[in-house]
PASEBA-1860 file (N, C-alpha, C; in nm, 3 decimals):
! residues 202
1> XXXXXXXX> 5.139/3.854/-8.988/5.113/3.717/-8.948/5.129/3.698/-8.800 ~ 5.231/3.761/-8.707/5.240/3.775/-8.547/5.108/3.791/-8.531 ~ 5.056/3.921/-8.568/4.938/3.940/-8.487/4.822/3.834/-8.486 ~ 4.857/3.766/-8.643/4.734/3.646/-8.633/4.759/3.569/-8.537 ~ 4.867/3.500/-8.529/4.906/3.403/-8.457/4.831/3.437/-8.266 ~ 4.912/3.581/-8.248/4.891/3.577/-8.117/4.696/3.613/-8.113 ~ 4.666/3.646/-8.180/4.488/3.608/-8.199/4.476/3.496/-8.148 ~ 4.549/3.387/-8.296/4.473/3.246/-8.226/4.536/3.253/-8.077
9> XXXXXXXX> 4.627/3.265/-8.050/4.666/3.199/-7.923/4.554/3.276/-7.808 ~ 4.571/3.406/-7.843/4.474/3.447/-7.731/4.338/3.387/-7.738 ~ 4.276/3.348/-7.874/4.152/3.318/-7.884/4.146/3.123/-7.819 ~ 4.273/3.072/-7.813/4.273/2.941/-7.795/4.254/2.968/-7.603 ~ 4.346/3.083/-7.520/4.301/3.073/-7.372/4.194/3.080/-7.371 ~ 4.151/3.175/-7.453/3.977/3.200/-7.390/3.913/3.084/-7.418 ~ 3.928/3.011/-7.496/3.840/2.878/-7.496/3.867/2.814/-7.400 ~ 3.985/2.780/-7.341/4.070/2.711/-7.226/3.989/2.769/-7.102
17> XXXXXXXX> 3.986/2.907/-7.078/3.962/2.958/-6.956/3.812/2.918/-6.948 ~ 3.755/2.991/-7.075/3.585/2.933/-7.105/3.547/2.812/-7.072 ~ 3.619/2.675/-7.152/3.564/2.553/-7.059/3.626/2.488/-6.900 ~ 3.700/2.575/-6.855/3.693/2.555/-6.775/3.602/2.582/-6.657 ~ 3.569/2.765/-6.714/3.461/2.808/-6.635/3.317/2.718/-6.647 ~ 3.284/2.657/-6.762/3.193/2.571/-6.772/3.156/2.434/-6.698 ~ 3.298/2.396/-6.667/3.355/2.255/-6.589/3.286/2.314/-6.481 ~ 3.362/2.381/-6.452/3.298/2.458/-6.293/3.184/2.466/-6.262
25> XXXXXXXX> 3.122/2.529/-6.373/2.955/2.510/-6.337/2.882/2.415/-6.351 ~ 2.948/2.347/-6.420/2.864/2.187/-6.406/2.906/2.089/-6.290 ~ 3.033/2.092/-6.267/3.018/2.066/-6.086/2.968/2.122/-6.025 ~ 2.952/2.262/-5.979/2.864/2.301/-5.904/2.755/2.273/-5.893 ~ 2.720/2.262/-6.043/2.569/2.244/-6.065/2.509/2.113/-6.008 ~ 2.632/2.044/-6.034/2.587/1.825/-5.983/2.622/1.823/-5.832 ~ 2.695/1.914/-5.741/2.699/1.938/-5.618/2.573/1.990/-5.544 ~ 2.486/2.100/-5.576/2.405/2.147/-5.590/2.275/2.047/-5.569
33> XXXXXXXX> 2.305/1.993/-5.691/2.161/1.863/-5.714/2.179/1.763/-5.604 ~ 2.281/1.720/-5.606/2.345/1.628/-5.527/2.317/1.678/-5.317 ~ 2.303/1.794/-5.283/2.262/1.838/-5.167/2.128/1.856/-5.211 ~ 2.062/1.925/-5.237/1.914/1.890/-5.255/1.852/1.747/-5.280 ~ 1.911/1.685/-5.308/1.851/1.539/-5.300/1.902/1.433/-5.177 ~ 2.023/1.454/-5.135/2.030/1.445/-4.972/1.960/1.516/-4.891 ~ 1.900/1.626/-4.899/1.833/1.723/-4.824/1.701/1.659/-4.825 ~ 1.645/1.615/-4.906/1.508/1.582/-4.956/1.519/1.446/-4.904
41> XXXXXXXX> 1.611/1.367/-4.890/1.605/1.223/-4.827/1.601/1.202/-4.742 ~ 1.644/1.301/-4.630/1.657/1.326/-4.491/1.533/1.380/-4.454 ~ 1.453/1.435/-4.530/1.348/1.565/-4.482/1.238/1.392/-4.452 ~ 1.216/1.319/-4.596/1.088/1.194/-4.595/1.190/1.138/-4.494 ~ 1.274/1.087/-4.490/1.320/0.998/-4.318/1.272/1.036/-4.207 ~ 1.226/1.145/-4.177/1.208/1.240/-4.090/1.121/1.267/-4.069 ~ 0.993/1.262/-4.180/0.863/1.238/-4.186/0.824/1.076/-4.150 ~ 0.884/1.000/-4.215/0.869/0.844/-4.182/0.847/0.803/-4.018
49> XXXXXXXX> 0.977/0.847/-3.984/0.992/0.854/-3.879/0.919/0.937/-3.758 ~ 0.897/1.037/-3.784/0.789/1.102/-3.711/0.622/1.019/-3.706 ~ 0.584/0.955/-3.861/0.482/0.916/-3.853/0.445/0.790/-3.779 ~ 0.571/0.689/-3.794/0.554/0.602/-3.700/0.585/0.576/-3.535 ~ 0.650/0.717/-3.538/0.646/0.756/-3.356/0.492/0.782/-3.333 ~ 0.433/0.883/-3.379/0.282/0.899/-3.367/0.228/0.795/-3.357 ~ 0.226/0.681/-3.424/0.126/0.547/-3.444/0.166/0.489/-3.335 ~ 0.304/0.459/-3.272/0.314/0.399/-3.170/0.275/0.436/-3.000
57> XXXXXXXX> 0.254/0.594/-3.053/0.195/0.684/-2.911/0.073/0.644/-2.887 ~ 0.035/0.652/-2.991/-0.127/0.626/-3.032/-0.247/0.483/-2.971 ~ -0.133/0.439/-2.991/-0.156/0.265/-2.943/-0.119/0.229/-2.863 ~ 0.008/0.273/-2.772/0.016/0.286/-2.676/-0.052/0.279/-2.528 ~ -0.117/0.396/-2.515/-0.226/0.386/-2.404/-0.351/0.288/-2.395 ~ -0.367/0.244/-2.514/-0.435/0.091/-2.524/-0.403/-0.007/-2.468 ~ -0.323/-0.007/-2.512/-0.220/-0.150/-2.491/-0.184/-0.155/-2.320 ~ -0.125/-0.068/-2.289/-0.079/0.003/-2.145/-0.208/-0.036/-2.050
65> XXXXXXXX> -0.331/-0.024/-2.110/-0.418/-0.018/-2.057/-0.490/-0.142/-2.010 ~ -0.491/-0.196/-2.122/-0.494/-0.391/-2.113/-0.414/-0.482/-2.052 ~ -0.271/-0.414/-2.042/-0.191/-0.515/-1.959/-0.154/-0.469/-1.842 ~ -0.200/-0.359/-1.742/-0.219/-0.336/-1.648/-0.358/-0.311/-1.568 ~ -0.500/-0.323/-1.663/-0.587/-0.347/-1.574/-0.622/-0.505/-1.525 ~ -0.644/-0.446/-1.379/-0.644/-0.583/-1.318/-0.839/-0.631/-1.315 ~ -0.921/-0.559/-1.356/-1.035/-0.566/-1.397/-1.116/-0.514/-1.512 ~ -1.265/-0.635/-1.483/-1.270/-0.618/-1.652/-1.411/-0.501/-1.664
73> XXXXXXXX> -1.432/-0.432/-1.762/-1.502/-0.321/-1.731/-1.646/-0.371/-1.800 ~ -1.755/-0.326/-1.860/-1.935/-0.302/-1.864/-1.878/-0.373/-2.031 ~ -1.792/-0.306/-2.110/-1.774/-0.335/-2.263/-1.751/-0.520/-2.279 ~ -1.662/-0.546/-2.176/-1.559/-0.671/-2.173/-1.681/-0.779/-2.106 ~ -1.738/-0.754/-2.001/-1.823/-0.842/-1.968/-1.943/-0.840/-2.056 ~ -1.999/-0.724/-2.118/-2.104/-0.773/-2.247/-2.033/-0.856/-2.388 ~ -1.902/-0.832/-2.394/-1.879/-0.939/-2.491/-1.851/-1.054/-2.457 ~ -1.796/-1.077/-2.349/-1.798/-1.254/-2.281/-1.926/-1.281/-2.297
81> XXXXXXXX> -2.038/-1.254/-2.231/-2.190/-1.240/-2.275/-2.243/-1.343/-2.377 ~ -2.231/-1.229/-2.493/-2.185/-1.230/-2.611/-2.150/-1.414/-2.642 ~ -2.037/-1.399/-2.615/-1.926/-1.464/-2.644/-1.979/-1.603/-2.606 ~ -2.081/-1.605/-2.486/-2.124/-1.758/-2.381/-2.227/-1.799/-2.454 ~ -2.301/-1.686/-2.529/-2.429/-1.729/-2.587/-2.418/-1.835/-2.731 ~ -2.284/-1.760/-2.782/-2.302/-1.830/-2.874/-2.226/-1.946/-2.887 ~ -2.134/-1.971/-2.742/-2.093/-2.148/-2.690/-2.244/-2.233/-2.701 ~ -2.309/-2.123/-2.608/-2.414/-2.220/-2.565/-2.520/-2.306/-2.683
89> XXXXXXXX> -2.521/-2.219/-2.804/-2.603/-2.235/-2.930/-2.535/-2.337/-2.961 ~ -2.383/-2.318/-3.010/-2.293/-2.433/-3.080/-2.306/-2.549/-2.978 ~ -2.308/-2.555/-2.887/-2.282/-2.693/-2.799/-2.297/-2.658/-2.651 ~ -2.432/-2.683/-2.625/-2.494/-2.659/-2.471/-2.380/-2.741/-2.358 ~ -2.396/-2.848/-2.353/-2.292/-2.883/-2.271/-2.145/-2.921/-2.269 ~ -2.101/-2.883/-2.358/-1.959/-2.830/-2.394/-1.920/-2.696/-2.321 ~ -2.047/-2.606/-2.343/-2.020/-2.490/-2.312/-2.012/-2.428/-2.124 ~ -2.117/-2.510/-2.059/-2.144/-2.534/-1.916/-2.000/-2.594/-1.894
97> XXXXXXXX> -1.940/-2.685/-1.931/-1.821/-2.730/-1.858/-1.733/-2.622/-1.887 ~ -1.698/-2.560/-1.994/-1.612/-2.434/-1.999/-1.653/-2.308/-1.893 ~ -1.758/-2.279/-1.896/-1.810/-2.195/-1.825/-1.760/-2.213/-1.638 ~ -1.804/-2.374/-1.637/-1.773/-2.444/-1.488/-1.605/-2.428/-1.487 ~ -1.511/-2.462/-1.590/-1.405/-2.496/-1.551/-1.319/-2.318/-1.567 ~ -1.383/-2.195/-1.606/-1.332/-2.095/-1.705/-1.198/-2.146/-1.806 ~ -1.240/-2.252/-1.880/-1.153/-2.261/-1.965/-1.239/-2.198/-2.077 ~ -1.152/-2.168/-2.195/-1.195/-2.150/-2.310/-1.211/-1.975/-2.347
105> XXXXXXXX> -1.134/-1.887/-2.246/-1.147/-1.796/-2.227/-1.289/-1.709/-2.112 ~ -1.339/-1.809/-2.055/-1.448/-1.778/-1.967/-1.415/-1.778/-1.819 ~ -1.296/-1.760/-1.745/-1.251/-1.683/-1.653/-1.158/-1.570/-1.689 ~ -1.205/-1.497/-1.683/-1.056/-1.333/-1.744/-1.073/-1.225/-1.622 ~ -0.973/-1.264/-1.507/-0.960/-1.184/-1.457/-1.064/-1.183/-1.346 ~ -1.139/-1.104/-1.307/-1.308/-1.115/-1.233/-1.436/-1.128/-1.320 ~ -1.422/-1.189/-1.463/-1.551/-1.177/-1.543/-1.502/-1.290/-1.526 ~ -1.692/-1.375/-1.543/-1.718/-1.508/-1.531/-1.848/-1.547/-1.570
113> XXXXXXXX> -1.895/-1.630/-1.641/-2.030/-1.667/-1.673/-2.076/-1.761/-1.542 ~ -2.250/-1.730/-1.586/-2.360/-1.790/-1.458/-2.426/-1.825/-1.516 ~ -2.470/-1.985/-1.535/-2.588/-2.005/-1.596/-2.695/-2.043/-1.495 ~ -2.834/-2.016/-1.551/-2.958/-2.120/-1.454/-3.066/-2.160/-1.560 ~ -3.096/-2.247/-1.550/-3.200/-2.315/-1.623/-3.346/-2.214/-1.591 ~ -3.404/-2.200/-1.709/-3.526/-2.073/-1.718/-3.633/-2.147/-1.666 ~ -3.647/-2.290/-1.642/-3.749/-2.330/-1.591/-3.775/-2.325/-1.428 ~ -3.679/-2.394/-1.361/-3.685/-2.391/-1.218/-3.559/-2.313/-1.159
121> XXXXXXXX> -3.491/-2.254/-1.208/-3.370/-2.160/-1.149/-3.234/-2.189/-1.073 ~ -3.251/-2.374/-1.150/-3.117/-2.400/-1.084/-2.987/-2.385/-1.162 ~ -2.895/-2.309/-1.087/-2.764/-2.286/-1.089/-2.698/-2.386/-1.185 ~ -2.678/-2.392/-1.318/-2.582/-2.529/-1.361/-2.450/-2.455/-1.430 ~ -2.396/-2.373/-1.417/-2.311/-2.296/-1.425/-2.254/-2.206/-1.333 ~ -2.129/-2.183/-1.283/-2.087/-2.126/-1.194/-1.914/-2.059/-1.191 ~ -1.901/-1.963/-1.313/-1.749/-1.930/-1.301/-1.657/-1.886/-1.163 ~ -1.712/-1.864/-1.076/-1.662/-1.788/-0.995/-1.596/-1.898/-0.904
129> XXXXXXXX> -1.478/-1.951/-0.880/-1.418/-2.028/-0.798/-1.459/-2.025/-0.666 ~ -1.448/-1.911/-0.603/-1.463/-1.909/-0.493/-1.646/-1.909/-0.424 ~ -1.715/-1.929/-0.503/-1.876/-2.020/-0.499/-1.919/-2.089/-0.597 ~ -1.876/-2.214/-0.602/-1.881/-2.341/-0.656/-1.962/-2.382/-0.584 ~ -2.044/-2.351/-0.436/-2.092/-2.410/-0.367/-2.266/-2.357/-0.409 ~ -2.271/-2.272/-0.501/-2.353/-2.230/-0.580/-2.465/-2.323/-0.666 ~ -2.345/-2.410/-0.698/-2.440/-2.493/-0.832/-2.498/-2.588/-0.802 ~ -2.626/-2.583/-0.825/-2.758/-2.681/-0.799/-2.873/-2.568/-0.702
137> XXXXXXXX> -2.844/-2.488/-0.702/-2.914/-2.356/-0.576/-3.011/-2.323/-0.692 ~ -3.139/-2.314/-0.639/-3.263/-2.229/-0.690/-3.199/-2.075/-0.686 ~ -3.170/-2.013/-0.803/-3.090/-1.857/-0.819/-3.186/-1.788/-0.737 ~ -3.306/-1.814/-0.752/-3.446/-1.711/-0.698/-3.392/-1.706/-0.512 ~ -3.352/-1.792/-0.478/-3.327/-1.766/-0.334/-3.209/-1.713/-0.315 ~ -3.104/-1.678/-0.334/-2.994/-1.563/-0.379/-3.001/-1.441/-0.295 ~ -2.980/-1.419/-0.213/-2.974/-1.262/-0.134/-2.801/-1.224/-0.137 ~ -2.768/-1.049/-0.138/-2.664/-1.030/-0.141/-2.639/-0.996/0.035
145> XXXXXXXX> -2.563/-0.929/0.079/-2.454/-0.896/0.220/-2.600/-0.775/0.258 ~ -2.658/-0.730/0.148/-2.784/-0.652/0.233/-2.869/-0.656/0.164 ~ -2.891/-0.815/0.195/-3.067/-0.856/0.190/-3.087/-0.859/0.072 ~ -3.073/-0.779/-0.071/-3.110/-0.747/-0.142/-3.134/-0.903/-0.230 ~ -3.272/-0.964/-0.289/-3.281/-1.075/-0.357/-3.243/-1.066/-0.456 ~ -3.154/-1.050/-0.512/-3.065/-1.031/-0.666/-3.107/-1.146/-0.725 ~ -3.111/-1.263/-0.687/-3.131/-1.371/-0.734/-3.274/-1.356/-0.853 ~ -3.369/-1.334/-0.765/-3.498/-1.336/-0.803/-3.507/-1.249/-0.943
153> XXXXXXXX> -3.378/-1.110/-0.981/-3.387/-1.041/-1.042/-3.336/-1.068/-1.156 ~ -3.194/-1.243/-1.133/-3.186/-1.260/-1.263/-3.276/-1.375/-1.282 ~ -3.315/-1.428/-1.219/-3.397/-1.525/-1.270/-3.525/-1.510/-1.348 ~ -3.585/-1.377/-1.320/-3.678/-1.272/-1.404/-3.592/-1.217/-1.533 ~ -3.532/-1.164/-1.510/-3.416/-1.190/-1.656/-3.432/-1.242/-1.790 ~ -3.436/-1.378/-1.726/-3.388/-1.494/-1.785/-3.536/-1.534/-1.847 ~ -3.658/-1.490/-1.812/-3.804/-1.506/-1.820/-3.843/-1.384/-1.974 ~ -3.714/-1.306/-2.039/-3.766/-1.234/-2.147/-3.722/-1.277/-2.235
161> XXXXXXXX> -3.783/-1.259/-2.332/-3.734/-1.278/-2.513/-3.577/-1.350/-2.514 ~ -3.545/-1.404/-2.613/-3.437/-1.387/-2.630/-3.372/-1.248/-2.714 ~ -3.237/-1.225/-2.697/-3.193/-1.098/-2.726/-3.204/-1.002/-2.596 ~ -3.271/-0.986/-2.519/-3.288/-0.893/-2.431/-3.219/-0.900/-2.339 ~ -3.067/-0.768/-2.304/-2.998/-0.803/-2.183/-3.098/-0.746/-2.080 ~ -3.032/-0.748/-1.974/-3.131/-0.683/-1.832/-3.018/-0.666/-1.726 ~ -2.963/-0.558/-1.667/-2.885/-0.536/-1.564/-2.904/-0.572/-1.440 ~ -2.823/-0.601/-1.355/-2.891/-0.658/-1.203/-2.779/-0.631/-1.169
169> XXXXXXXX> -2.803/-0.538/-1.082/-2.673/-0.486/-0.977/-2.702/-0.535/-0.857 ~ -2.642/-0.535/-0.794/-2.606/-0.681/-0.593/-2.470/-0.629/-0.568 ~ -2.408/-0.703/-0.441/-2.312/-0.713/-0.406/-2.264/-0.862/-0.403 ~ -2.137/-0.910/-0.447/-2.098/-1.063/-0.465/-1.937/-1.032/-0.423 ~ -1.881/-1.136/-0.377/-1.759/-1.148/-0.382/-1.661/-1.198/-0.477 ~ -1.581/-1.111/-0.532/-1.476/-1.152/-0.658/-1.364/-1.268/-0.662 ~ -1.377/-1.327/-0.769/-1.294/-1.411/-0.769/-1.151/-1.409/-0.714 ~ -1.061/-1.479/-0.638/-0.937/-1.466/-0.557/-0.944/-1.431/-0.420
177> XXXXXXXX> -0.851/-1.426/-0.369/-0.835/-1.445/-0.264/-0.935/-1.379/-0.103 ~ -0.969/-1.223/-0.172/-1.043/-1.134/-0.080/-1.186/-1.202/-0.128 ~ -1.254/-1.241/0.017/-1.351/-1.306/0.004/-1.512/-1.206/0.044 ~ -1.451/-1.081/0.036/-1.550/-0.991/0.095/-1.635/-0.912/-0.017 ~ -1.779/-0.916/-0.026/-1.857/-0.830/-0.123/-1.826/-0.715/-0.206 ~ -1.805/-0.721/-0.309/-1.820/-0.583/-0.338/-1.908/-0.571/-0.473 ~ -1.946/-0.432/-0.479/-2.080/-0.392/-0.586/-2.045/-0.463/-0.742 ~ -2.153/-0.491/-0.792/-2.177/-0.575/-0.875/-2.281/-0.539/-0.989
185> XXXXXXXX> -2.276/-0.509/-1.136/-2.380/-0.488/-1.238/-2.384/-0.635/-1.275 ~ -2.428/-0.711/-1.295/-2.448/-0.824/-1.426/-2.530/-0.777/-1.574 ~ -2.463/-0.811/-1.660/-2.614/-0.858/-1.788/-2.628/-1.003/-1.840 ~ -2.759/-1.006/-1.786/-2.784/-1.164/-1.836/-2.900/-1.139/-1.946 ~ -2.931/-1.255/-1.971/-3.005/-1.266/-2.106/-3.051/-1.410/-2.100 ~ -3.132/-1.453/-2.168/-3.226/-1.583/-2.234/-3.123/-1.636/-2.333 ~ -3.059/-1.776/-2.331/-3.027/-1.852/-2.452/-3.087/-1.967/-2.428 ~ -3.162/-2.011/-2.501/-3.230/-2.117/-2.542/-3.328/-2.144/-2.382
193> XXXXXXXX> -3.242/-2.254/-2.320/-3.360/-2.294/-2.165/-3.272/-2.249/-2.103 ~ -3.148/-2.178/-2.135/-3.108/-2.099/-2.015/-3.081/-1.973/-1.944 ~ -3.062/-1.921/-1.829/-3.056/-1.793/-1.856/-2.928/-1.751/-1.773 ~ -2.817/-1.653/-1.835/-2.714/-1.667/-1.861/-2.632/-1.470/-1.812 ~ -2.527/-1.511/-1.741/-2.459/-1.357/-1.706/-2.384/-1.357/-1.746 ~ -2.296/-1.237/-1.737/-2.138/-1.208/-1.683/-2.146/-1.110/-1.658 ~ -2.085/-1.026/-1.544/-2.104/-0.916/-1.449/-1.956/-0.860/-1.401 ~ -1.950/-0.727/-1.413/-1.830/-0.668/-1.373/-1.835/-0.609/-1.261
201> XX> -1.751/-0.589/-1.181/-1.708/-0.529/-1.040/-1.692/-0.388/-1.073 ~ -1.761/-0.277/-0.984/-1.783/-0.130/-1.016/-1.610/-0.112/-0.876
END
């Protein structure tokens, strides 16, 4: 009967030692899981985070780009363009006083709308502050700093289809303070009886 006894007893450590070794591995095992799933939470943070550093690089030089140019480029003055034609459709003389006053977004910087009537070529629009002394002028008589009749070229312009821009490069002086010429593209176009710019500084 000893020997049974010390059986069970020996057979009772090994169960003892056995679940313990089992304990063990099942902590390990939930330690284990438990770093791989911190590991894995850190890895998508890290991706998150990387992806929205990218998006902000990205957009960046846009942005950077808009609030430090001090002029407006060929894209920006065809959508003011754009933008005058279809004042002028909604409300003709609503739109001339915006144009006259650049409210309404129609002074930005050195872009500015020009209107002239398609019949006799007078000036009834004039964004540019610094020649206000412009409006009521036959456009056709218009010469730039060398000779060149620019005038005559938008006022021919203004003589096609509607829809049709037409470029006219001159020399004009930019809005603010420096009152001296410099090179000049316009695109004007035909809206209704008038014929209509906005032109960027090269």
């Amino acid at each position: 009967m000893c020997w049974k006894a010390a059986s069970l007893r020996n057979w009772q450590q090994q169960l003892v030692q056995r679940g313990q070794s089992i304990t063990q591995l099942s902590d390990n095992a939930c330690a284990i899981a438990f770093d791989q799933k911190r590991h894995a939470s850190a890895t998508i943070r890290t991706f998150m985070i990387g992806v929205a550093s990218a998006a902000i690089l990205a957009l960046a030089p846009t942005a950077f780009a808009q609030k430090t140019s001090q002029y407006g480029n060929a894209d920006e003055a065809k959508a003011m363009l754009m933008k005058a034609v279809a004042a002028v459709k909604a409300d003709k003389a609503k739109a001339l006083e915006m144009f006259n006053k650049g409210d309404g977004g129609f002074l930005d910087r050195d872009l500015y709308v020009f209107c002239a009537n398609v019949s006799d070529g007078k000036l009834v629009a004039q964004g540019n502050p610094n020649k206000k002394e412009l409006l009521g002028q036959d456009a056709r008589t218009l010469k730039d700093s060398n000779g060149k009749n620019f005038g005559a070229e938008i006022y021919a312009a203004g003589q096609k289809p509607e829809g049709q821009i037409t470029e006219v490069s001159y020399m004009f002086p930019k809005p603010g303070a420096d009152p001296k010429p410099a090179a000049k593209v316009s695109f004007v176009t035909k809206v209704r009886d008038l014929s209509c710019g906005v032109g960027y500084y090269k």
